[in-house]
Structure formats: structure tokens, C-alpha cells
N, C-alpha and C positions, 0 to 999 in steps of 0.2 A: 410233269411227272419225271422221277426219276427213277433209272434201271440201276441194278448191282449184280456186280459179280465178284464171286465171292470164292478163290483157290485155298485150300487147306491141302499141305501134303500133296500137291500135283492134281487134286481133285478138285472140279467145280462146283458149283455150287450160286443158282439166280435167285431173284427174289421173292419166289414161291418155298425156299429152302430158308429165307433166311429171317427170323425173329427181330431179332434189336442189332442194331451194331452201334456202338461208340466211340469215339476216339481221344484219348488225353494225352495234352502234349503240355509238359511242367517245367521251369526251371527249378533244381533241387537247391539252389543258396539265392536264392529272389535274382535280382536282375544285375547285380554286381560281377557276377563271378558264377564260374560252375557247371552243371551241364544239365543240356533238356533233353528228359526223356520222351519217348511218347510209348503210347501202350493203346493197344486195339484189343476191345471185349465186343467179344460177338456172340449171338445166340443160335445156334443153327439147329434146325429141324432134318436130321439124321442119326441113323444108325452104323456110323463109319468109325472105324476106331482111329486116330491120329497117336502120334507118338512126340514126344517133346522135343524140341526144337526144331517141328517142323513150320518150313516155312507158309505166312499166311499172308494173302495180296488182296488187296482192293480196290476196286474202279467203279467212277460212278459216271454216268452219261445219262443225256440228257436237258433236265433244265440248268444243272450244274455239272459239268465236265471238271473229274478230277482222280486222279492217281497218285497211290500213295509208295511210302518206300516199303518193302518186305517186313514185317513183321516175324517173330521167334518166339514158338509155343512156349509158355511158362506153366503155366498149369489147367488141367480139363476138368471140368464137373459133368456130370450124369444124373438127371432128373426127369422120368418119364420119357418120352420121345426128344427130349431136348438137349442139345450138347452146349454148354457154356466154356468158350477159351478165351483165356488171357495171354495177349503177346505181344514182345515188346523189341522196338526197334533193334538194330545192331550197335547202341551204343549202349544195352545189355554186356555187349564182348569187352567193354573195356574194365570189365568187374574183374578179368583175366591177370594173371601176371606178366609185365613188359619181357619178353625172351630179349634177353641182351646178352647171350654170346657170341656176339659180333663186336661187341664193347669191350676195350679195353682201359684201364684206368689212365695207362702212360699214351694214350690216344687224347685225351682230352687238352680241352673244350670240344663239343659235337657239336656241327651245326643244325640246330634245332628241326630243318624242314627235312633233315635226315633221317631223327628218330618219327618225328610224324607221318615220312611215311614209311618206316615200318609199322609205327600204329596202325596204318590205315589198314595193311598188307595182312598184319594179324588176327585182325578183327573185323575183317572180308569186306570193307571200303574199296569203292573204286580207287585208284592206285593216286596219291596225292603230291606234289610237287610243293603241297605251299611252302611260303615263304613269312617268318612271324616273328616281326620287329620289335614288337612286345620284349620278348626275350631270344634275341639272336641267337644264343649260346647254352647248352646245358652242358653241363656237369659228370663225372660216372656218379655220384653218391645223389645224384637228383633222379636218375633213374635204377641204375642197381637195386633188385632187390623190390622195385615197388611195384602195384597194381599201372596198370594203364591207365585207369581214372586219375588216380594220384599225382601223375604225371601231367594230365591234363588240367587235372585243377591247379599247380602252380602253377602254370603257364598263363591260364584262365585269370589266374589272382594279381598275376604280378602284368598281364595285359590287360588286365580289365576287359572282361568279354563273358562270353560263353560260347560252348561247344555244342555240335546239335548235328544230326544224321539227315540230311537235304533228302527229298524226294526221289534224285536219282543216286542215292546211296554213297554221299561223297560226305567223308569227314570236312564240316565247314566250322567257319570261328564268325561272332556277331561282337563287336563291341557294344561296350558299355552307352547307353543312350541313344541306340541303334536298332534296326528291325532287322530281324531275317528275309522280310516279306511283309505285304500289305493286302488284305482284302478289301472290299468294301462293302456298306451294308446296309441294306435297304430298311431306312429308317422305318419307312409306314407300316411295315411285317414286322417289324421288330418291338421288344421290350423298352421300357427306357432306359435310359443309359443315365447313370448316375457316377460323377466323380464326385468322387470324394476329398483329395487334398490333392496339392501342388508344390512342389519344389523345384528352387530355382527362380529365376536364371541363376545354374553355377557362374558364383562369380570366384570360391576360392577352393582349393582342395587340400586336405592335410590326410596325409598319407602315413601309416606306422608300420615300420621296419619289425616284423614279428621274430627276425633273429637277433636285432640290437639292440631292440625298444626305444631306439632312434623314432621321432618324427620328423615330417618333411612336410612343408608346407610352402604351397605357391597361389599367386594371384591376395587377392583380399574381399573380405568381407564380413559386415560387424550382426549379419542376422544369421541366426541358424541355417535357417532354410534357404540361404544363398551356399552352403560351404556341404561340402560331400566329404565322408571320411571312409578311407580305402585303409586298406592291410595287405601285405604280402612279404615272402623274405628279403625280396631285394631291392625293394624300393629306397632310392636315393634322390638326389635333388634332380638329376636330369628323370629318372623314368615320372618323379609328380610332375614334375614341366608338362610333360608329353600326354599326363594324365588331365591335368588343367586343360593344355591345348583341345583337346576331344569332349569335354565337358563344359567350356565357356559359352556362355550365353543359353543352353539349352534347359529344357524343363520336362522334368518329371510329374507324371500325374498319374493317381493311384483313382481307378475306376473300378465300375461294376456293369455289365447288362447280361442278364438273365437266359436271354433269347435273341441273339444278332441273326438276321436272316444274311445269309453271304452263298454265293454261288463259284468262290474260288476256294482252296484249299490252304489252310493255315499251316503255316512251315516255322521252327522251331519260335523262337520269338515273332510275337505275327504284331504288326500295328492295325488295328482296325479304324476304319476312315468311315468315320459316320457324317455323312453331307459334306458339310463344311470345316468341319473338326478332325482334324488331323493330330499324329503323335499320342495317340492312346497304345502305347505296347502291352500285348497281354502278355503277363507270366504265366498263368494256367490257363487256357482253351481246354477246354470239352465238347467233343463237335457230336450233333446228334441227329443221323440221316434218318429221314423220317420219308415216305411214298411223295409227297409234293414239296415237301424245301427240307434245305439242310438247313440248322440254327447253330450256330456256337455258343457257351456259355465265356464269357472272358472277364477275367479280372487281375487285377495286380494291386498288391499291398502298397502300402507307404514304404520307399527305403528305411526313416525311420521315424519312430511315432512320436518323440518330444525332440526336446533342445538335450539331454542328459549325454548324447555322443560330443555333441558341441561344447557344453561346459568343462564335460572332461579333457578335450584336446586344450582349451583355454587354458586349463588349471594347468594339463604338460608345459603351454607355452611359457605362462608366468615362472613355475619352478625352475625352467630351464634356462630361462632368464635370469631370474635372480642369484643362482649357483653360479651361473657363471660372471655376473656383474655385483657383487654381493656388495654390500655399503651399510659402512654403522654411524649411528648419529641418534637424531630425532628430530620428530617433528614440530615447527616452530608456527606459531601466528603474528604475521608480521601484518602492515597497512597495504602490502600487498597479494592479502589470500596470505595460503597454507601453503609452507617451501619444508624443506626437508636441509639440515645443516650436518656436516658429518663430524670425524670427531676433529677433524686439522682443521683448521682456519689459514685466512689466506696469510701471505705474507707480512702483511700490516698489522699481523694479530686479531683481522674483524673473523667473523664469523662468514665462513663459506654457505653459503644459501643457495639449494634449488628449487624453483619453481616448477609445479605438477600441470601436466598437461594432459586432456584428454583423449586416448589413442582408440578408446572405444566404450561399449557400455561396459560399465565395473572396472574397465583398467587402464589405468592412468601409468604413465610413463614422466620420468625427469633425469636429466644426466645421460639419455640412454641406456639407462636401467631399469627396469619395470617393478610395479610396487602389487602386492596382494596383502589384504587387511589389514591395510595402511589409510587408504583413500577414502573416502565417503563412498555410498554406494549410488546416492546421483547427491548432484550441486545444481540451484537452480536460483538465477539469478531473477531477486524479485524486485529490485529495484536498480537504480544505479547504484545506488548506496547500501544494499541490502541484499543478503547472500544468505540462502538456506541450503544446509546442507544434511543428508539423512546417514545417518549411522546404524544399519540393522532396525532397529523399531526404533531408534532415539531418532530426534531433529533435534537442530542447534540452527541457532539463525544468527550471522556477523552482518553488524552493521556499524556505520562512521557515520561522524560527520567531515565535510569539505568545505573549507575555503573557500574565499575568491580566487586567491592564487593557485588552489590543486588541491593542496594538503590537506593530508586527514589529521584528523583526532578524534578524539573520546572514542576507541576502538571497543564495540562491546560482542562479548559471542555469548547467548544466553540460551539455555536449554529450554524447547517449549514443552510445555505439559502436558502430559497425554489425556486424552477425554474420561 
């Protein structure tokens, strides 16, 4: 069994008082970036009138020992003997405006764990010292002027993380592919657990600069669901380095279970550890205390549901390749494959010829310049002598013959026919 007790506005309140209570703790931009809320709806069996933003606490003892951070009245309903309130963490305060009349513009650069903790300071967080390498440095025109959220979520964007109000009321940062915390969850009480996809291992990351329209791109990799795409304004080649380094090798998995029985307390990003399965991070918990077990509901989406981010970053790469490597000629069939001749020839008057090599699926590279609906869309060699290659819904198949000595002839490339 478990007891509750339940403070509204400095007034108590145990479990003969109290109807339902539930807990949701959300990341508001999925698991990339942004910040988690949580919000406590509870149902209580009283005639006490509360006022808005009072403070609301809950402790639970017993078969699960757990305590949460203060909650802040957002709104009360009234129906029969019943009071229904909703309220939500202290990371509600950062809907406020950043007070920076301590800022000055010819002060700048700030060092970032300066303004955080004023954040903290304003927005009634235990008094914060962090330090966040993310982004060392801000700006007056990154804070000037903005919400406190706003603030946070650059920070959040451009260090890959998210921001989230700890149990004992301390403004904390979780990076990207990381937990806040871990429960664990007894399988045999519980619903099933269903994942649903996986992404990863990150093996590459292409990051896009949203004040340049610059990308940035480190590590490699030729499947979608190996490559992560980030955004933020400052992203350059060292901050995707540093993005890659935190993301290599690891994996995303997008799940579901309905009913997790767990007897510890879910904190902002929570990984649930089911037996032997580790690294399920939930984006939305729903915890639901009930007289003999607590259950959570958890789930987290797909970072993203096709290839259509992937193609697009590709398509950035080839363009910005080709603009800046740009080459005019045309494409020749010689006895060896498809080369590309430009318009000068070499010195002898032959014809300058390059051969296309495959750097991935769809794009072929020659000269170190990269080619788009140029190339075939695949080449697949069906003999030694026998080469098919597909163009959009056409195939063409090049084939020779060879000598004893090497050489080809009778070079033919003949269109096959569609069914």
C-alpha cells in the first residue's frame, strides 16, 4: 500500500481527502532540444478555496517512496464536493521576461552560467553555478528583450539538450541521447512494452546553421537512419564535431507501454529499464498513483518518420558541391564505363576524360566534384562483361566483347523494354 499526502496553499490534505492524482512530465520539441514540463492534476475531496499560484507538494511513502518538486496553481474547477487543480512546475516562470538591467551591451560577451543563474534566481530555482560548454558565451541581442524560455531554448538548440526543474528545484540541462534518471520496472505488473523503431548507431550528423543556411556536416554515413539532423543559429564545424562526438555510436528507440509498474519517481527525461533492456528514454510519462502501485504511461515518438530530412540534407550537399566545383562538358561512353569529358582537352588535343565513382546510393563523384541527374540511379554489374544500369524507370544494359589480350570491342548499350 501506498500513503499520500497532499499540501495545497500550506494546507494538508491525506488519502481519505484525495480522488485521483496524476502526473505529466513532457518534452515540448521531442528529444532534440527544448524543455520539459511537468504538470500535477489532482482531484480533491474539499471545501477549501485555494488561490492561483499556490504552491502544491506531493509525497508518497510506502510501497514506493517518493517526492516531488512544488508544483504552481494554474487553474481550479468546482463540481459538487470536488475540487479539480492543475499545476505546473517552476519551469512555468520561464514564460516571464529575462530582467536584464544588469546587461549592458558594451559588457558583452556574458558568460553564459551568469545569465543562468539569474535565470535560476528569477524564476525561484535553487541558486545555480552551472557551467555550459554548449554555448560559453551569449550576446546582449540573445537575451535583451526575450522571454526566459527563449533564452533557454537557444541554448537548448545550439547544445543539444533539454532543460527540466529536478525534484529538488534546481534548474538542470540533459543532453541530447541522455536520461535525466532511470527507473525500473517490473515487468510481470506491467503492460507490454512495444517498440516500435530504432535509429542509429549515429554514425554521422549534419547540422543547419538557421542564420546562414550554412550546413555542417561530420562523421559519415550512407543510411538514413544512421545520420541525425540538428538546427540551431550557431552551429559551425567545431560545435557539429562536439555534436557527432555525444551522438556516435548510440541509438534511439521510439516505444510505447501503457502501464510500467515502477516504485521510483520519473524525473524530467526518465529512461525506463525493463529487465534486461535498457535505453528506452521517455519523452511523455504520465504517472498514475493508484492505493497499491504507482504505473507510468511512457512513450517517445520517432525523431523522424522517413528518409525525406536525409534526402533533403543530400540534395544541400550535392548543390553545394556542384556551385562550388561546377564543370561543363558531357557525358561520354567509352570501353571503359561512363566518364564525363569537359570542354578543354588535354594538351595533345585528346579528350580529357573522367571516370564516376560511387561515393554513395544516388551520388557518384569524379574529379572531386559531385554529380546530381547526371549518373544512373544504381549500376549493377551483371557479368564481367555486362553492365546494367537504371535511369528513373528506363534500364539500359552495356555490354562487350574481350579478347584474349584484354581488349574490347563491339561496345553495345541497348535500351531493355518495359513489360
Amino acid at each position: 500500500m501506498n500513503d499520500y499526502t497532499v499540501t495545497v496553499g500550506g494546507i494538508n490534505f491525506d488519502g481519505r481527502d484525495i480522488a485521483s492524482i496524476r502526473l505529466i512530465r513532457q518534452s515540448e520539441n521531442m528529444p532534440v532540444k527544448g524543455i520539459v514540463s511537468s504538470e500535477l492534476i489532482m482531484t480533491l475531496r474539499t471545501a477549501e478555496s485555494f488561490y492561483p499560484n499556490a504552491a502544491v507538494c506531493l509525497s508518497v511513502s510506502g510501497a514506493a517512496d517518493m517526492s516531488f518538486c512544488p508544483h504552481f496553481i494554474s487553474s481550479i474547477k468546482r463540481r459538487g464536493g470536488l475540487v479539480t487543480i492543475r499545476a505546473f512546475d517552476r519551469m512555468r516562470m520561464t514564460e516571464n521576461d529575462f530582467r536584464d538591467g544588469s546587461y549592458k551591451e558594451a559588457d558583452e560577451p556574458f558568460v553564459t552560467s551568469q545569465v543562468l543563474g539569474d535565470i535560476a534566481s528569477q524564476c525561484g530555482f535553487k541558486p545555480c553555478s552551472m557551467s555550459f560548454s554548449g554555448v560559453p558565451r551569449l550576446y546582449y541581442k540573445d537575451i535583451h528583450g526575450k522571454k526566459i524560455r527563449e533564452i533557454l531554448n537557444h541554448l537548448s538548440e545550439n547544445g543539444v539538450g533539454v532543460w527540466y526543474c529536478s525534484d529538488d528545484e534546481e534548474l538542470k540541462f540533459t543532453p541530447f541521447l541522455s536520461a535525466s534518471g532511470s527507473v525500473g520496472v517490473d515487468r510481470e505488473k506491467s503492460a507490454p512494452l512495444y517498440i516500435h523503431s530504432e535509429k542509429g548507431p549515429f554514425t554521422a550528423v549534419y547540422a543547419k546553421n538557421t542564420a546562414t543556411g550554412q550546413v555542417f556536416s561530420a562523421g559519415s554515413g550512407s543510411d538514413f537512419r544512421n545520420m541525425l539532423k540538428l538546427s540551431g543559429k550557431l552551429f559551425d564545424d567545431e560545435r557539429t564535431g562536439s555534436a557527432m562526438t555525444l551522438a556516435a555510436q548510440k541509438v534511439w528507440r521510439s516505444f510505447y507501454c501503457a502501464h510500467a509498474h515502477i516504485s521510483a519517481a520519473p524525473c524530467g527525461l526518465t529512461e525506463f529499464i525493463f529487465g534486461d533492456i535498457f535505453g528506452l528514454v521517455s519523452v511523455r510519462t504520465e504517472v498514475c498513483f493508484g492505493a497499491g502501485m504507482v504505473f507510468a504511461k511512457a512513450e517517445t515518438a520517432d525523431i523522424c518518420e522517413d528518409e525525406s530530412d536525409y534526402t533533403d540534407l543530400l540534395g544541400y550537399e550535392l548543390r553545394r558541391r556542384i556551385e562550388a566545383d561546377r564543370k561543363y562538358g558531357s557525358t561520354v561512353l567509352t570501353e571503359k564505363g561512363v566518364g564525363f569529358t569537359g570542354d578543354t582537352g588535354t594538351d595533345l588535343g585528346e579528350a580529357d576524360i573522367s571516370f564516376f565513382s560511387a561515393v554513395g546510393d544516388r551520388v557518384t563523384e569524379f574529379d572531386g566534384a559531385m554529380m546530381d541527374g547526371v549518373m544512373p540511379d544504381s549500376i549493377t554489374a551483371v557479368s564481367d562483361t555486362v553492365t546494367r544500369f537504371v535511369y528513373g524507370n528506363t534500364a539500359y544494359t552495356l555490354s562487350y566483347d574481350e579478347g584474349e589480350d584484354g581488349a574490347k570491342s563491339n561496345i553495345r548499350l541497348t535500351k531493355e523494354e518495359s513489360n
